[in-house]
N, CA, C and O atoms as a GROMACS GRO file, in nm:
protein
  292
    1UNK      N    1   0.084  -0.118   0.000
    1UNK     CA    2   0.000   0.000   0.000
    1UNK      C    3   0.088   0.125   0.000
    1UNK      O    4   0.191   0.140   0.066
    2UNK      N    5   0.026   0.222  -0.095
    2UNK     CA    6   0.088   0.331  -0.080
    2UNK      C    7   0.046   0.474  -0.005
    2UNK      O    8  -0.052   0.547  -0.020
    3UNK      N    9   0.160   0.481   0.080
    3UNK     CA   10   0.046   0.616   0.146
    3UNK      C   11  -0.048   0.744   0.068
    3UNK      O   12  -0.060   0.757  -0.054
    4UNK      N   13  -0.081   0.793   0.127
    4UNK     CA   14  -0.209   0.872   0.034
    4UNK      C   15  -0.229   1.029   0.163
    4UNK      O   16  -0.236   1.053   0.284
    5UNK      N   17  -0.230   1.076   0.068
    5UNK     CA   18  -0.244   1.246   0.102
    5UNK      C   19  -0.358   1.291   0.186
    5UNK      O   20  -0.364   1.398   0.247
    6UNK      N   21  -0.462   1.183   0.180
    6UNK     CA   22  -0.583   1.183   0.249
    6UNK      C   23  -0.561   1.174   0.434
    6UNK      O   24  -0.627   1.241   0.513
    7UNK      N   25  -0.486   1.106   0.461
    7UNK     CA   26  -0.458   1.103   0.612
    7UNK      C   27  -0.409   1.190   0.696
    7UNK      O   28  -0.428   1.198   0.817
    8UNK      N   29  -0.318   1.284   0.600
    8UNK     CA   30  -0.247   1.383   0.684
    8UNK      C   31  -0.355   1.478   0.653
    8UNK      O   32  -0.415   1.522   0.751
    9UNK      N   33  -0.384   1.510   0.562
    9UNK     CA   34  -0.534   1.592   0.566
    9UNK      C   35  -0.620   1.611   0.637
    9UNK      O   36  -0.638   1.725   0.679
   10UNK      N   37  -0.694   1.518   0.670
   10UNK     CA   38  -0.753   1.448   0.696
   10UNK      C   39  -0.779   1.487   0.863
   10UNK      O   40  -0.874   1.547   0.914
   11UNK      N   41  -0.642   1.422   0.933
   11UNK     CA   42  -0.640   1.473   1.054
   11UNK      C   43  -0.588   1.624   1.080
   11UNK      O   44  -0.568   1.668   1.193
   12UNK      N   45  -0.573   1.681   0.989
   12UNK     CA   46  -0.584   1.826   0.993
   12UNK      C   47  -0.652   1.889   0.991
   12UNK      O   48  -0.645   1.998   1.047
   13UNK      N   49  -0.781   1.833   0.902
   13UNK     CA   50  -0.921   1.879   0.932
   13UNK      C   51  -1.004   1.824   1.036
   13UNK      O   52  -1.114   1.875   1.059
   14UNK      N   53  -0.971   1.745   1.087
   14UNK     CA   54  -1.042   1.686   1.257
   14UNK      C   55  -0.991   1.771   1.321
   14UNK      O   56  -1.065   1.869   1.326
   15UNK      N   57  -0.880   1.787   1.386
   15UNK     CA   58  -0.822   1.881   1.447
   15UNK      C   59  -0.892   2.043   1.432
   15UNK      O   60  -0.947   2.107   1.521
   16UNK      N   61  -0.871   2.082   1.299
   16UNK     CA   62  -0.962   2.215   1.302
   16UNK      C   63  -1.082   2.175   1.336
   16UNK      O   64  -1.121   2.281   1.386
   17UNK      N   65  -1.173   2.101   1.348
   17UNK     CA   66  -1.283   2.066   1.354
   17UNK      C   67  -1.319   2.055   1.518
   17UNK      O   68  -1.413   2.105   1.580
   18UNK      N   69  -1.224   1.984   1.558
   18UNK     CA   70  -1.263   1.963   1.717
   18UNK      C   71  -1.187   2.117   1.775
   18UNK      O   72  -1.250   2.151   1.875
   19UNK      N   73  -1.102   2.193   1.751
   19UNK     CA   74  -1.063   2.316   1.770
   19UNK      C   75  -1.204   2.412   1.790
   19UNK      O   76  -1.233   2.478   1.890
   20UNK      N   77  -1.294   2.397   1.646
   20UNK     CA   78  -1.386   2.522   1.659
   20UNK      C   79  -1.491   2.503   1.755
   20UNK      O   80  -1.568   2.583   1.809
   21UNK      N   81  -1.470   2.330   1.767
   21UNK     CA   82  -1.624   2.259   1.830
   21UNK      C   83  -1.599   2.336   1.981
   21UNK      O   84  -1.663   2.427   2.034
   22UNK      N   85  -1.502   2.277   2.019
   22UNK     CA   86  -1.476   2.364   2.181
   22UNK      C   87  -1.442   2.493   2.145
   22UNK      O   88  -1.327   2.502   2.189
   23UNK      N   89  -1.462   2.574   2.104
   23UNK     CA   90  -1.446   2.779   2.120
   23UNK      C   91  -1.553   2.749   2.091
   23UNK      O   92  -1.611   2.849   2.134
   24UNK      N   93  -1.659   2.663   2.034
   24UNK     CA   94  -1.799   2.714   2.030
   24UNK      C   95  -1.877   2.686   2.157
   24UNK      O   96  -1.967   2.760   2.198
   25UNK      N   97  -1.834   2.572   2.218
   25UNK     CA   98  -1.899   2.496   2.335
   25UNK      C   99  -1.832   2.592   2.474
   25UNK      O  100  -1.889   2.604   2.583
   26UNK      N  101  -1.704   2.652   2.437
   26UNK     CA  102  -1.680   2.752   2.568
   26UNK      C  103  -1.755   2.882   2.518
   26UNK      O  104  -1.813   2.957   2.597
   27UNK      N  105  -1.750   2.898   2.420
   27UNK     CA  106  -1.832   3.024   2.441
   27UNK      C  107  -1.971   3.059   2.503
   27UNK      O  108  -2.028   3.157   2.551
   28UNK      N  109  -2.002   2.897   2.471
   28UNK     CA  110  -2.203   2.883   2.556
   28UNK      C  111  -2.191   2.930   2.737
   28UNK      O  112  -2.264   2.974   2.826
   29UNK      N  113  -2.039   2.883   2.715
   29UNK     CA  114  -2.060   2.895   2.911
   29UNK      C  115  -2.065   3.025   2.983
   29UNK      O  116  -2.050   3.028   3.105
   30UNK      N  117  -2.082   3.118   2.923
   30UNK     CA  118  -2.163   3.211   2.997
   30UNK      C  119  -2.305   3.218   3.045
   30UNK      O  120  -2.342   3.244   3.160
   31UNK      N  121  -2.400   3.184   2.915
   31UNK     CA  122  -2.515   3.112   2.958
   31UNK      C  123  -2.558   2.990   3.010
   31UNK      O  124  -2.670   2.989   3.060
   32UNK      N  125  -2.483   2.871   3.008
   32UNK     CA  126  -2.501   2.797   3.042
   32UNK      C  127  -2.477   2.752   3.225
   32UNK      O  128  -2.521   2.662   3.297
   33UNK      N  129  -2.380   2.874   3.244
   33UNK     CA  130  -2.334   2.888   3.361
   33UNK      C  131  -2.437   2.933   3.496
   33UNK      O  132  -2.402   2.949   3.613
   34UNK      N  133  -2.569   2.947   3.438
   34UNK     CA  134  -2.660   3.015   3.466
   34UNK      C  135  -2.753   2.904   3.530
   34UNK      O  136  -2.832   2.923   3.623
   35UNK      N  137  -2.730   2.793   3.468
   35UNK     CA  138  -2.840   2.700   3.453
   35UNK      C  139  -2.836   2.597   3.551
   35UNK      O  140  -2.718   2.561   3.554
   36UNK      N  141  -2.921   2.512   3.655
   36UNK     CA  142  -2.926   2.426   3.778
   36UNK      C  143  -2.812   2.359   3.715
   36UNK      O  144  -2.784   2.360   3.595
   37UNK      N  145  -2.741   2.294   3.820
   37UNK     CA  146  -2.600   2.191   3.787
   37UNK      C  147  -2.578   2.070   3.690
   37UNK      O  148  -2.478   2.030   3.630
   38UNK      N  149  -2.765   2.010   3.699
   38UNK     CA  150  -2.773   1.894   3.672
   38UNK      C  151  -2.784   1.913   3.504
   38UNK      O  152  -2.723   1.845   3.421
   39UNK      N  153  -2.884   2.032   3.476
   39UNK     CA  154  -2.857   2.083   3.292
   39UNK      C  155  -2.740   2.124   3.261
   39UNK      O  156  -2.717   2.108   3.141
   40UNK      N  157  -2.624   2.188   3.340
   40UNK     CA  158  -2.532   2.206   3.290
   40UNK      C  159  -2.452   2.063   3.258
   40UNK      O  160  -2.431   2.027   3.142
   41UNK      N  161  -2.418   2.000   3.355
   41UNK     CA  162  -2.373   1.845   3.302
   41UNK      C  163  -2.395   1.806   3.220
   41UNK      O  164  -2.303   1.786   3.141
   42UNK      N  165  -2.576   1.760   3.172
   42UNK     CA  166  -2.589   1.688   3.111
   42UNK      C  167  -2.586   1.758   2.942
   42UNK      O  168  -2.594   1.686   2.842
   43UNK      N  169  -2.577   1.871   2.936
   43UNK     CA  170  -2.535   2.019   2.825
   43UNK      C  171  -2.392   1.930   2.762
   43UNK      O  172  -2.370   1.888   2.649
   44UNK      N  173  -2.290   1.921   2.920
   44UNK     CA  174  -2.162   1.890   2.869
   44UNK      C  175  -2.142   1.757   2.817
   44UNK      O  176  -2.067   1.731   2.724
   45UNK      N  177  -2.214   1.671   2.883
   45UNK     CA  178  -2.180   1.557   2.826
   45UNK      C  179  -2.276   1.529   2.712
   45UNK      O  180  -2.229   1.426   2.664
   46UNK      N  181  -2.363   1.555   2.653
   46UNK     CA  182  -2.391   1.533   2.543
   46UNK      C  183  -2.339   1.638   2.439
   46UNK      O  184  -2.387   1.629   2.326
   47UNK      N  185  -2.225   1.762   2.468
   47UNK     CA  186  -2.154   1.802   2.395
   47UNK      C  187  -2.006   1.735   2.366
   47UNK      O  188  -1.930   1.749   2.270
   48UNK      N  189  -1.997   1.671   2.465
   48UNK     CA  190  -1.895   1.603   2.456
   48UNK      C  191  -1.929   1.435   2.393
   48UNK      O  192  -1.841   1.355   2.424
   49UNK      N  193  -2.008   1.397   2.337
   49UNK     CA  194  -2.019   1.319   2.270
   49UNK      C  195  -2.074   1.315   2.132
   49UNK      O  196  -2.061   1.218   2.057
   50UNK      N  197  -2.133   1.420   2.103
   50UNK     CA  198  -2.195   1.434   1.974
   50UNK      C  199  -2.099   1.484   1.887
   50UNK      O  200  -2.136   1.498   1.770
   51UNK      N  201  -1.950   1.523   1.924
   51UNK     CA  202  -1.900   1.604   1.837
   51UNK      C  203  -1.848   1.474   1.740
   51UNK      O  204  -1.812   1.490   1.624
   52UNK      N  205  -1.850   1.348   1.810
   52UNK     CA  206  -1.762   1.240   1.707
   52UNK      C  207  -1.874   1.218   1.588
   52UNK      O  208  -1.822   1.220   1.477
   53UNK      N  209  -2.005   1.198   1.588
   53UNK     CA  210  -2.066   1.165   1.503
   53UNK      C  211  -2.048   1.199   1.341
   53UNK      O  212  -2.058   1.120   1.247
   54UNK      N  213  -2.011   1.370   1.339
   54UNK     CA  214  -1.990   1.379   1.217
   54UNK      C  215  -1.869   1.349   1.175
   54UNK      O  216  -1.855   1.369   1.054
   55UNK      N  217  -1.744   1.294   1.249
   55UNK     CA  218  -1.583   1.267   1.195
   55UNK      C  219  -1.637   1.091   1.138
   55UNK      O  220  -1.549   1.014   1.100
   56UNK      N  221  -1.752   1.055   1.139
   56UNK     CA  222  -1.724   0.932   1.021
   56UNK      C  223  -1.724   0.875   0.903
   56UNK      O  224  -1.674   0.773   0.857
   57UNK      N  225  -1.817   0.997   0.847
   57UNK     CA  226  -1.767   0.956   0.678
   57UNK      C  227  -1.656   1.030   0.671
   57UNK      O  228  -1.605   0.990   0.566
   58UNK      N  229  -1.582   1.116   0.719
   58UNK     CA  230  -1.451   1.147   0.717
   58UNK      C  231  -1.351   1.025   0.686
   58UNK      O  232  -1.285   0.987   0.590
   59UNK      N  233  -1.378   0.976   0.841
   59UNK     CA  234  -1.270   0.861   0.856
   59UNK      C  235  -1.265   0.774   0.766
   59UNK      O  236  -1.163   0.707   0.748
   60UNK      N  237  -1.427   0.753   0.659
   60UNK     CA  238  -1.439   0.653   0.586
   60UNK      C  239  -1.364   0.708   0.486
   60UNK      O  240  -1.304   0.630   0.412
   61UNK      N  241  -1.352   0.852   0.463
   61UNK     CA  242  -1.278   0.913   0.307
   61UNK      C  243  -1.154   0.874   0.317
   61UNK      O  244  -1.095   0.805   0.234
   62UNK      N  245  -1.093   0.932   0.454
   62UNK     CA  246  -0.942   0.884   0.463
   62UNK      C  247  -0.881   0.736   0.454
   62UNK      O  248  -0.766   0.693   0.446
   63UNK      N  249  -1.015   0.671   0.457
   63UNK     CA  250  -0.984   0.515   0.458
   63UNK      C  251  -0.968   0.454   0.293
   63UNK      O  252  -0.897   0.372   0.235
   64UNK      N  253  -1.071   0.538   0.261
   64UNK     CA  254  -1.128   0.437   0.142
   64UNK      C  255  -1.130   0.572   0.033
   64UNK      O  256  -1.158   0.541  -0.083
   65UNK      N  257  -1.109   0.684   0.053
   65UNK     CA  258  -1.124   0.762  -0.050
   65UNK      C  259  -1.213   0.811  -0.116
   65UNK      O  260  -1.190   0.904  -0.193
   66UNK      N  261  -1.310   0.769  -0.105
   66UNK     CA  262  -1.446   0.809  -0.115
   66UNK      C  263  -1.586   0.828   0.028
   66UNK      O  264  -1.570   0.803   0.148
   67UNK      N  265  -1.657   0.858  -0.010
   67UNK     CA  266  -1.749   0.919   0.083
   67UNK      C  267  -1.897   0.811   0.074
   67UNK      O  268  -1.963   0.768  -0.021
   68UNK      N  269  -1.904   0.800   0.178
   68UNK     CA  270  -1.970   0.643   0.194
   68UNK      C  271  -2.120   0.676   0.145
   68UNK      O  272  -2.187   0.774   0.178
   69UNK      N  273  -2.146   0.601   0.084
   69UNK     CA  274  -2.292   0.617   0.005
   69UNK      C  275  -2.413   0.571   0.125
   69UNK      O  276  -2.398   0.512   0.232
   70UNK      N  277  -2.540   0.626   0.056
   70UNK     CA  278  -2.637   0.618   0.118
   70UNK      C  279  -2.774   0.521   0.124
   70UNK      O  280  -2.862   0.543   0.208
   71UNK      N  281  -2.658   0.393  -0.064
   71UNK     CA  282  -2.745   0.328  -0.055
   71UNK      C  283  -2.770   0.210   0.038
   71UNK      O  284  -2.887   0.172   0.046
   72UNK      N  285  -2.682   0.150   0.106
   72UNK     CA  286  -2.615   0.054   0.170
   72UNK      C  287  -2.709   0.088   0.334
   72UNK      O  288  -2.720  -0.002   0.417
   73UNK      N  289  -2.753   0.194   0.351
   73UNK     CA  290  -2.831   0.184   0.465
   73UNK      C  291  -2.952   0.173   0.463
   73UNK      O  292  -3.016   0.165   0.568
   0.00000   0.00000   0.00000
């Protein structure tokens, strides 16, 4: 196999990606800072998990080079 230009890319654009995700998610915390303890948590942890969802047809491009189709689901 030969390496491919897609990987270093690739994680260069995850990286910017998870970069903007948190300056967007700290910027909420002024308002969010506002809010009973138990919404703020649960704010964070479902910000802190949703951000992976969209890095997987990514991962599939960097894998496979193409962008995973929609008929297969």
């Amino acid at each position: 196999m030969t390496p491919t230009w897609r990987k270093p890319v690739g994680i260069l654009l995850m990286l910017l990606y998870i970069l903007i995700w948190v300056v967007i998610i700290a910027s909420l915390s002024p308002w969010i800072e506002g809010l009973h303890i138990v919404v703020q948590t649960l704010f964070y942890v479902f910000c802190g998990i949703i951000w992976i969802f969209p890095l997987k047809p990514a991962l599939f491009w960097m894998e496979h080079g193409k962008w995973p189709s929609k008929q297969g689901k």
